[in-house]
C-alpha positions as CSV (number, residue, x, y, z in Angstrom):
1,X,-3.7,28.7,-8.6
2,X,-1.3,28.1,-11.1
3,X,0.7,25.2,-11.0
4,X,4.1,25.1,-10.1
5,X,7.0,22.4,-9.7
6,X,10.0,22.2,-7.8
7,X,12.4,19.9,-9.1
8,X,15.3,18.1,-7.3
9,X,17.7,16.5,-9.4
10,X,20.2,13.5,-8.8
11,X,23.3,13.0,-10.5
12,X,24.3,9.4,-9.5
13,X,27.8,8.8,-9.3
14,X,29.1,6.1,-11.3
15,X,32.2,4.2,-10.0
16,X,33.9,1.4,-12.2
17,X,36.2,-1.0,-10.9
18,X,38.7,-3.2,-12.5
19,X,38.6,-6.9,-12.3
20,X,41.3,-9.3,-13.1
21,X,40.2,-11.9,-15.9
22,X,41.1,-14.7,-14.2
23,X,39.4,-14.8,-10.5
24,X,41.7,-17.7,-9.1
25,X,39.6,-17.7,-5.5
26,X,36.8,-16.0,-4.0
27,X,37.3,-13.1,-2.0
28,X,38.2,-13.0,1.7
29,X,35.5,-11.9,4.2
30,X,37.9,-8.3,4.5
31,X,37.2,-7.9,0.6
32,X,33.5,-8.3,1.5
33,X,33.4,-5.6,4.5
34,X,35.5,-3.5,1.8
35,X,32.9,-3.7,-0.6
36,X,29.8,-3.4,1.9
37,X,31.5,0.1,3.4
38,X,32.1,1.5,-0.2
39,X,29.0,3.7,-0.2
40,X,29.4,5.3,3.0
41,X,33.7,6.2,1.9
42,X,32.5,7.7,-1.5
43,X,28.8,9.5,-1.1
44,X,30.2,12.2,1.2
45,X,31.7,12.8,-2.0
46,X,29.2,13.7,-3.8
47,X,27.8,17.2,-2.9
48,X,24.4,18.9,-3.1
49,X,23.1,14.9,-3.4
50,X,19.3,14.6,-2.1
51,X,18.3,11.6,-0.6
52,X,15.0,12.3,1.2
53,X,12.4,14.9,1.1
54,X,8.5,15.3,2.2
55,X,5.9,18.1,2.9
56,X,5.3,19.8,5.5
57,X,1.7,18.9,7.2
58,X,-1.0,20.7,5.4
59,X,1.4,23.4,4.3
60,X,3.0,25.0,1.1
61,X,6.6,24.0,2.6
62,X,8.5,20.9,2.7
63,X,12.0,19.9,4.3
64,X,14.5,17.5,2.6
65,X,18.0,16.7,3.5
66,X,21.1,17.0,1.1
67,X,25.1,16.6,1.6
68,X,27.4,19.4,2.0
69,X,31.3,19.1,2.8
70,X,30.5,19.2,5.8
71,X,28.1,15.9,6.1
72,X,24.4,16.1,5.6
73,X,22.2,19.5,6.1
74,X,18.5,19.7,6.6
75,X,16.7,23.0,4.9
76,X,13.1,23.5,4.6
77,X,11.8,25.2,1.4
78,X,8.5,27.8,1.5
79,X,7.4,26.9,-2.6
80,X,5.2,30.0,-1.7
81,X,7.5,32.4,-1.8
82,X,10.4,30.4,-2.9
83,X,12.3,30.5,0.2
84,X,14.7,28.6,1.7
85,X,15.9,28.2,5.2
86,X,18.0,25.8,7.3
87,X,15.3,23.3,9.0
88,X,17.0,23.2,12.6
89,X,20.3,24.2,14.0
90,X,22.0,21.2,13.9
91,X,24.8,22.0,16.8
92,X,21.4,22.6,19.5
93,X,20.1,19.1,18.4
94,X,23.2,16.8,18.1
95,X,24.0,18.3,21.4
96,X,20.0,17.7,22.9
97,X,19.9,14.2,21.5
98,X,23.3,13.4,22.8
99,X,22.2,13.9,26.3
100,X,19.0,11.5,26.1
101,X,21.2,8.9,23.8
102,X,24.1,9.1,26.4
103,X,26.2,9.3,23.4
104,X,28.0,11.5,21.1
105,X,25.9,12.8,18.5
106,X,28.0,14.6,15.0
107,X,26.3,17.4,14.1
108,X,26.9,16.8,10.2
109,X,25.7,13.4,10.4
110,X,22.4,13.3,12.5
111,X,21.9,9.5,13.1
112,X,18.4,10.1,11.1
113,X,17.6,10.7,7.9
114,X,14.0,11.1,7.7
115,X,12.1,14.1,9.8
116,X,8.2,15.1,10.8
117,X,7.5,18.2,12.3
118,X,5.0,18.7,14.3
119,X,3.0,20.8,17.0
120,X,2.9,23.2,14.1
121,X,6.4,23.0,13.0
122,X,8.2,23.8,16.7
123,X,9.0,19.9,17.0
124,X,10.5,17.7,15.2
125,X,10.1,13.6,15.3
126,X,12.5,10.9,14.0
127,X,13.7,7.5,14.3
128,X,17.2,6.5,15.8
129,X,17.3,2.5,15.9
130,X,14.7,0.7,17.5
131,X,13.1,4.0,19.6
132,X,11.6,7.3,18.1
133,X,12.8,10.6,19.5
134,X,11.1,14.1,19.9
135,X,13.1,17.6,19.8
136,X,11.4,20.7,20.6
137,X,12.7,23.5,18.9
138,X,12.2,26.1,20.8
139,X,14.1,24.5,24.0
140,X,16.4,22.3,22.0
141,X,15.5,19.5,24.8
142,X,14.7,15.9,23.3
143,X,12.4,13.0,24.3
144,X,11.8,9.0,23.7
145,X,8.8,9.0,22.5
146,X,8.4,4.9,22.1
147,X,9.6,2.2,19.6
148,X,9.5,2.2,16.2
149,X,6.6,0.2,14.8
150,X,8.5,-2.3,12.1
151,X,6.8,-4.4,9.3
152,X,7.2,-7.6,10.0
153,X,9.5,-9.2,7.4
154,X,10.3,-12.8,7.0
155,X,13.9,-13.6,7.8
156,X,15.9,-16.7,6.9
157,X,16.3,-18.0,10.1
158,X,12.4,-19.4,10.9
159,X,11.1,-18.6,8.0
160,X,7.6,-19.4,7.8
161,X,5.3,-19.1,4.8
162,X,1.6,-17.3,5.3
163,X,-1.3,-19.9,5.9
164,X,-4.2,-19.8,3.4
165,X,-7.0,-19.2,5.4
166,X,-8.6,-17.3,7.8
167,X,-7.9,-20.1,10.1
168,X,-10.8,-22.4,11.0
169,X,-12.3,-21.0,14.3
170,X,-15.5,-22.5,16.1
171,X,-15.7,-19.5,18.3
172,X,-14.5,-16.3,18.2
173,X,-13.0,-14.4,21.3
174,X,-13.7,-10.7,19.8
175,X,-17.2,-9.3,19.1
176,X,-17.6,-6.5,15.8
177,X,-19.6,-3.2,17.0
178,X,-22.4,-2.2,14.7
179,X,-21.6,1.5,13.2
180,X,-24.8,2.8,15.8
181,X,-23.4,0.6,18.9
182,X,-26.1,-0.9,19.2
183,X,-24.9,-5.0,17.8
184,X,-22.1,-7.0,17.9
185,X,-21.5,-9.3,15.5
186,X,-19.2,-12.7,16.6
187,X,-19.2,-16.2,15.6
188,X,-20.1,-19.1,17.7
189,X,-20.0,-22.9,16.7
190,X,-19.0,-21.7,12.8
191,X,-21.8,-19.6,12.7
192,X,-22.7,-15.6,12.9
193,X,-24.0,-14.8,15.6
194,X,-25.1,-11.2,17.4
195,X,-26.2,-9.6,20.4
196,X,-27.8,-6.4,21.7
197,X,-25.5,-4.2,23.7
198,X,-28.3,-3.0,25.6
199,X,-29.8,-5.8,27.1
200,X,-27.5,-9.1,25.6
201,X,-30.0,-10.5,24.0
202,X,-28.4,-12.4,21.3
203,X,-29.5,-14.3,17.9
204,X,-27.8,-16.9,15.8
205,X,-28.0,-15.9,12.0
206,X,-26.8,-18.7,9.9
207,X,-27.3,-22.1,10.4
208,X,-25.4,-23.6,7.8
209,X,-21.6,-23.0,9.6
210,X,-19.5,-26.1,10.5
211,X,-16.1,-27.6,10.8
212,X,-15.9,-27.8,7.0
213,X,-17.8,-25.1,5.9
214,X,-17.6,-22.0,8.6
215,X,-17.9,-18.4,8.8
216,X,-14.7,-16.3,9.3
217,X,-14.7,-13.4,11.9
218,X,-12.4,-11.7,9.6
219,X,-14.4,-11.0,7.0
220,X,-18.1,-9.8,9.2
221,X,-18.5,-6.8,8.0
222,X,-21.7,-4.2,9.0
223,X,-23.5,-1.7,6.7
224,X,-23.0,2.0,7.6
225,X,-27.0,2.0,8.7
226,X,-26.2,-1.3,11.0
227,X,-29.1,-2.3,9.3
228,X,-27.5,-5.3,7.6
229,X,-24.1,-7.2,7.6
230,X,-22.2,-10.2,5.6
231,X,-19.5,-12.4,5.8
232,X,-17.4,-15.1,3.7
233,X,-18.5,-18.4,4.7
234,X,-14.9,-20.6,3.4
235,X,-15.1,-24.5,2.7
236,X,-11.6,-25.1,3.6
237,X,-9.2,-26.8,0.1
238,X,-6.3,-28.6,0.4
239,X,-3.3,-27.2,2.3
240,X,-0.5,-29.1,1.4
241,X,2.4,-29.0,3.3
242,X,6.1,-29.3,1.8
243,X,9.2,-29.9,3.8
244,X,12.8,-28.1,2.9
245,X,16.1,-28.0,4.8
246,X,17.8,-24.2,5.0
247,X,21.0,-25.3,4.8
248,X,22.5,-22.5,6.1
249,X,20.6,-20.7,9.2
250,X,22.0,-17.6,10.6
251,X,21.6,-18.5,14.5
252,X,23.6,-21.5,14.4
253,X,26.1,-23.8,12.1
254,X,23.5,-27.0,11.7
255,X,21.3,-26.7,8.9
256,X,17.3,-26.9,9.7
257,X,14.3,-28.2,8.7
258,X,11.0,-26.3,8.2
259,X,7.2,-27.1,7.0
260,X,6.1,-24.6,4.6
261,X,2.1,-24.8,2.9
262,X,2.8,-24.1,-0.9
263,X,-0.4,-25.3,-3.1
264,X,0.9,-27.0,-6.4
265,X,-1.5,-27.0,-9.6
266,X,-4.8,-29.2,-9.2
267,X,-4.9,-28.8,-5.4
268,X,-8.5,-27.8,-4.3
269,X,-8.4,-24.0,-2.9
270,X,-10.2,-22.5,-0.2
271,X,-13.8,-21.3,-1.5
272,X,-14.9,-17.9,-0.2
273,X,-19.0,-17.5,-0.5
274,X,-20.0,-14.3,0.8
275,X,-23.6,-14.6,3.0
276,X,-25.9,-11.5,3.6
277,X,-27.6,-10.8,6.7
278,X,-30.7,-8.7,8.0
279,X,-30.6,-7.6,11.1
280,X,-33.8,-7.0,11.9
281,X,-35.4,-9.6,10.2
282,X,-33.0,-12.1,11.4
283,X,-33.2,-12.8,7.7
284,X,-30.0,-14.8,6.1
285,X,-29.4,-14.4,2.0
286,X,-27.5,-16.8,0.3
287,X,-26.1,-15.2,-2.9
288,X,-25.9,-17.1,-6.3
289,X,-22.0,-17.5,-7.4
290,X,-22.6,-18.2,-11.1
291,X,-20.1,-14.8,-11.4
292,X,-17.4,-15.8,-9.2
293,X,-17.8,-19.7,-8.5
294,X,-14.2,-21.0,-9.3
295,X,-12.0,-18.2,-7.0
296,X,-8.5,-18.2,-6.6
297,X,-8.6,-15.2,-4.1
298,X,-11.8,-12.6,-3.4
299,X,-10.9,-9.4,-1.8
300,X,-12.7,-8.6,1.6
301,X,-16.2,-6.7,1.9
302,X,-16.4,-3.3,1.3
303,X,-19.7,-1.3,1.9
304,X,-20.9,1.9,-0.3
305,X,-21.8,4.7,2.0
306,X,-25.6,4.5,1.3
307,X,-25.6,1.1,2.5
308,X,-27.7,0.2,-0.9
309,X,-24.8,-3.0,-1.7
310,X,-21.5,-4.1,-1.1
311,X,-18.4,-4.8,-3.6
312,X,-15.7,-7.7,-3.5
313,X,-13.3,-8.5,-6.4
314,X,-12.8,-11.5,-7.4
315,X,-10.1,-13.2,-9.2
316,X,-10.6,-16.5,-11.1
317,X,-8.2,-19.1,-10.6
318,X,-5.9,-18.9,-13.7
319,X,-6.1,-15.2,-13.5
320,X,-7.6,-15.0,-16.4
321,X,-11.2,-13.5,-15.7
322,X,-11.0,-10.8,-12.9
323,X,-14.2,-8.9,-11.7
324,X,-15.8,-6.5,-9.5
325,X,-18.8,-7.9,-7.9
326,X,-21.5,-5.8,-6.6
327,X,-24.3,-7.8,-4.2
328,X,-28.0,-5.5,-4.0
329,X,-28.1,-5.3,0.3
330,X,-32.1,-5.9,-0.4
331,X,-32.3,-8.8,-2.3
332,X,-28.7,-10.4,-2.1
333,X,-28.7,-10.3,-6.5
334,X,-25.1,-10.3,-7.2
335,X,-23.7,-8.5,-10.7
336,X,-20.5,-7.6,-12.4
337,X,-19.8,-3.8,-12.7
338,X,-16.3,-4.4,-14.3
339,X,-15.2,-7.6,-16.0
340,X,-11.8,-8.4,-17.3
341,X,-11.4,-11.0,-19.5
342,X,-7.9,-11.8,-21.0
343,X,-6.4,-14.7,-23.2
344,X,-3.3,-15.0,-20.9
345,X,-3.8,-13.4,-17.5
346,X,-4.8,-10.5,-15.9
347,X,-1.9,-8.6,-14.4
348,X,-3.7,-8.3,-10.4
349,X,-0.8,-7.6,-8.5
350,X,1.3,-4.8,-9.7
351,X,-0.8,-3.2,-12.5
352,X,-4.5,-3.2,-11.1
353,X,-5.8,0.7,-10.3
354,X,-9.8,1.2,-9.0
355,X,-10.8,4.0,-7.8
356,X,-14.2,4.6,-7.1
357,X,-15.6,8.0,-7.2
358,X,-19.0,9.7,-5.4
359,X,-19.8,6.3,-3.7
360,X,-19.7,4.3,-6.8
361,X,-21.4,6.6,-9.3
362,X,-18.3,6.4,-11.2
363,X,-15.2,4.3,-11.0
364,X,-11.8,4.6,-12.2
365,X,-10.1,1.4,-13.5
366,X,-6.5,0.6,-14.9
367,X,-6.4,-2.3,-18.0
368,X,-4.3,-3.7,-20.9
369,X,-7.3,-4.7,-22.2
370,X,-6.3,-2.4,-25.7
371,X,-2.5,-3.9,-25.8
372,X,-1.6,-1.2,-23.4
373,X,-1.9,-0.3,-19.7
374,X,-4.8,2.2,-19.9
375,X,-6.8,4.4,-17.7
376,X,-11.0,3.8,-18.0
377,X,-13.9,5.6,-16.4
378,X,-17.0,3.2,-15.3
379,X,-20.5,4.4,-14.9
380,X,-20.9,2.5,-11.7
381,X,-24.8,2.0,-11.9
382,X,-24.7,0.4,-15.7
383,X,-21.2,-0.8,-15.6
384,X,-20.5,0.1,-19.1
385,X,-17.7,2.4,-19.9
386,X,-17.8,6.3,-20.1
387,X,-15.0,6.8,-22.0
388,X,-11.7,5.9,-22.3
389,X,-9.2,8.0,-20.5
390,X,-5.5,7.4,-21.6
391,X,-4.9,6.1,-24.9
392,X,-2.2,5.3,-27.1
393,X,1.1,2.9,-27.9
394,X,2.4,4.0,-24.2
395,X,1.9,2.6,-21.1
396,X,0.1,3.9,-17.6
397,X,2.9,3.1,-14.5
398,X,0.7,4.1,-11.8
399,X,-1.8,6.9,-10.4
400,X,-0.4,9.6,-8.4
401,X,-3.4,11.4,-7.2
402,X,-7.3,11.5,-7.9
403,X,-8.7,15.2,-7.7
404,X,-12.3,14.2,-8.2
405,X,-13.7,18.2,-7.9
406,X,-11.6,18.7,-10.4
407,X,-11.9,15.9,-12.4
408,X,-8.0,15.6,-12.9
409,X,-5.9,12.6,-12.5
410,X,-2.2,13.0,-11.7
411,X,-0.6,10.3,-13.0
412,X,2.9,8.4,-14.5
413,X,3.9,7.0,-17.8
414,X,6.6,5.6,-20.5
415,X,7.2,5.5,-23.3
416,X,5.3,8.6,-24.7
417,X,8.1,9.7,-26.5
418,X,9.5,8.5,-29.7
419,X,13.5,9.7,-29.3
420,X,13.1,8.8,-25.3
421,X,14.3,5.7,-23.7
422,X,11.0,3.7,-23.3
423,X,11.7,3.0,-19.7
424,X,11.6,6.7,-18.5
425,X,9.0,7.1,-16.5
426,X,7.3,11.0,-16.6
427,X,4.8,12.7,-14.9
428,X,1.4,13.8,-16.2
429,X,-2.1,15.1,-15.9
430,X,-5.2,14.3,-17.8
431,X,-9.2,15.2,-17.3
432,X,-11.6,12.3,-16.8
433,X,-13.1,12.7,-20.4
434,X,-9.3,12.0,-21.8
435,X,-8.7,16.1,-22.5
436,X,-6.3,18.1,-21.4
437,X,-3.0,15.6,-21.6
438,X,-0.1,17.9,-19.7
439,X,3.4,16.9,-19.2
440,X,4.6,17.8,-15.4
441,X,7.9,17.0,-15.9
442,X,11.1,17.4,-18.1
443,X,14.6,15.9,-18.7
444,X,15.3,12.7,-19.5
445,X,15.7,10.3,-16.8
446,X,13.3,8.7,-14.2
447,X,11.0,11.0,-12.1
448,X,9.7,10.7,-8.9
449,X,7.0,13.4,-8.2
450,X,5.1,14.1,-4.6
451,X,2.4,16.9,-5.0
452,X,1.5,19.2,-2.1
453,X,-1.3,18.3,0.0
454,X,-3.7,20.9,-2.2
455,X,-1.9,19.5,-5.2
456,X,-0.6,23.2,-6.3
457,X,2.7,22.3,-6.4
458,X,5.1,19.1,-6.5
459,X,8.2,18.0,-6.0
460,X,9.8,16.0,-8.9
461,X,12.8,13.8,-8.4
């Protein structure tokens, strides 16, 4: 099919305000609510202004919701056939919604900005507060469905910072179900332990688990055949504990004072050591950590489909030597199928991309490693690289979408451009053997692009 795209585009309005040159107080708390209400005075302003869109389901159609004179309208587009409709009438819902809300409801402004349909497209779900909602479309009658399932987020008032860890637990109170249903894995006095769902029977696999030095629930993960399982055994660092006063809490006018861990340079770290386990041998294999000995973090367990070995990464404290460890499930020998290796420090939060492709026959992995943030394509059984996929003075943002029957990556980038500002970020495809480079968008500016599920179309923002 060819390829088409769909593009929405944002004009954003620019408003300046004069200052006075000499700012003889700070403003009163009506100049504040002023300022904070200035967006929802001018955007109404603005017409034909999009400010959320998605696809439909499995489908060739997506919705999105712009402003009109009126308010906001919702219209759903067939890219098919390049059709456009209105998504709902708006009058039958404001009015359905106002009856479960037991308020009014404005038409032009639904209080939602986001939709899903659903039931194949004659309901609708969204969010109102704290509660999500349900509308059928062919009755125009509405239904609370149940809350709205929030991040957690950490707010000024009790603010707590995360624990290294997993905690130190002698026992645990949950069991992990082998992929056939036939084990459960669990620890018991900081050790792994499992038992036969059939009869109870139960056998203690390590041995070497204690209050300094004990196996984490967490991390027990089973092989696909339930033939085998492992799990981090973590000696427990130093978790040192700072105090601080938030001088200003939000509940009440007395400042408060708070505990917070926060590990300062030179503090011993927790040490991860993963452990491999045969289940019907009872056999335990302790794995040799020449490759990863001095962690700062190590991802969790992750099992190929074939159950022949299982993958972690791990990242060296000083982030300057990252890797991805593979451990053989027969024989516990641990290797490194990627290392990075960098002279100041490999970027692991924001700019690391894997991807691994037919159960580690291949693997797809971001680096700088050439001065720029590059695509690279791994044989996953030598862990040498195939060939290098981007190249050039530009950078790689992120990956979009991996179409691995096709070989494709969908993908964005800067700076490709010579006359462009270097910031832009475009849209792009390119084959796994670095051929076929295609630019999927146009303009200058910042794009934002959402392909269809079957990837034959996208929407570019």
């Amino acid at each position: 099919m060819k390829r088409k795209h769909l593009s929405i585009v944002i004009w954003p309005a620019m408003i300046l305000v004069s200052l006075p040159v000499i700012l003889l107080a700070q403003g009163k708390p009506v100049d504040y609510e002023r300022a904070a209400n200035l967006r929802e005075k001018l955007q109404l302003l603005v017409y034909n202004f999009v400010d959320q869109s998605d696809w439909i389901e499995k489908t060739s159609r997506f919705w999105y919701r712009k402003s009109v004179k009126s308010g906001y309208e919702f219209n759903v587009v067939d890219a098919a056939t390049a059709t456009k409709k209105i998504a709902f009438d708006h009058e039958k819902l404001a009015a359905a919604l106002a009856t479960v809300l037991e308020d009014e409801v404005d038409a032009n402004d639904l209080p939602f900005k986001s939709i899903e349909f659903t039931d194949d497209e004659k309901s609708v779900d969204f969010n109102v507060g704290e509660s999500k909602y349900s509308c059928d479309l062919t009755t125009y009658t509405c239904k609370k469905t149940g809350p709205v399932e929030r991040r957690r987020r950490r707010s000024r008032s009790g603010f707590t910072m995360w624990e290294r860890g997993p905690a130190l637990q002698a026992a645990s109170e949950e069991a992990k179900a082998s992929p056939d249903d036939k084990w459960e894995a669990f620890i018991r006095n900081y050790n792994i332990c499992i038992r036969s769902k059939e009869n109870k029977e139960e056998f203690v696999l390590s041995h070497d688990g204690s209050e300094g030095n004990y196996y984490t629930y967490t991390s027990i993960t089973w092989s696909p055949d339930s033939k085998k399982l492992a799990a981090y055994r973590l000696r427990r660092g130093y978790h040192r504990v700072i105090q601080y006063v938030e001088s200003s809490p939000n509940d009440q006018l007395q400042p408060k004072y708070h505990n917070m861990e926060y590990a300062k340079p030179g503090d011993a770290l927790d040490i991860e050591k993963p452990v491999l386990f045969h289940v019907e041998t009872k056999k335990m294999i302790d794995i040799d950590d020449d490759l990863f000995s001095n962690p700062y973090d190590m991802s969790v367990l992750v099992w190929w489909k074939d159950s022949r070995a299982f993958t972690f990464e791990y990242n060296q404290r000083g982030h300057q030597v990252y890797r991805i460890i593979e451990v053989d499930a027969a024989t516990g020998k641990a290797r490194a199928i990627i290392t990075e290796k960098a002279e100041t420090f490999f970027c692991y939060s924001r700019k690391k991309y894997r991807h691994d492709i037919q159960d580690g026959k291949e693997i797809i992995w971001m680096s700088e490693r050439d001065g720029w943030n590059h695509l690279y394509l791994y044989d996953g059984a030598t862990g040498t690289v195939k060939n290098q996929i981007t190249k050039g003075e530009w950078v790689v943002r992120s990956v979009d979408k991996v179409d691995e029957e096709k070989r494709q990556i969908y993908f964005r980038a800067s700076d490709m451009y010579a006359d462009k500002d270097p910031y832009f970020i475009h849209g792009y495809r390119i084959n796994f053997d670095g051929s076929g480079l295609v630019t999927l968008t146009e303009g200058d500016g910042n794009h934002s692009l959402e392909g269809s599920p079957d990837m034959a179309y996208y929407l570019d923002t």
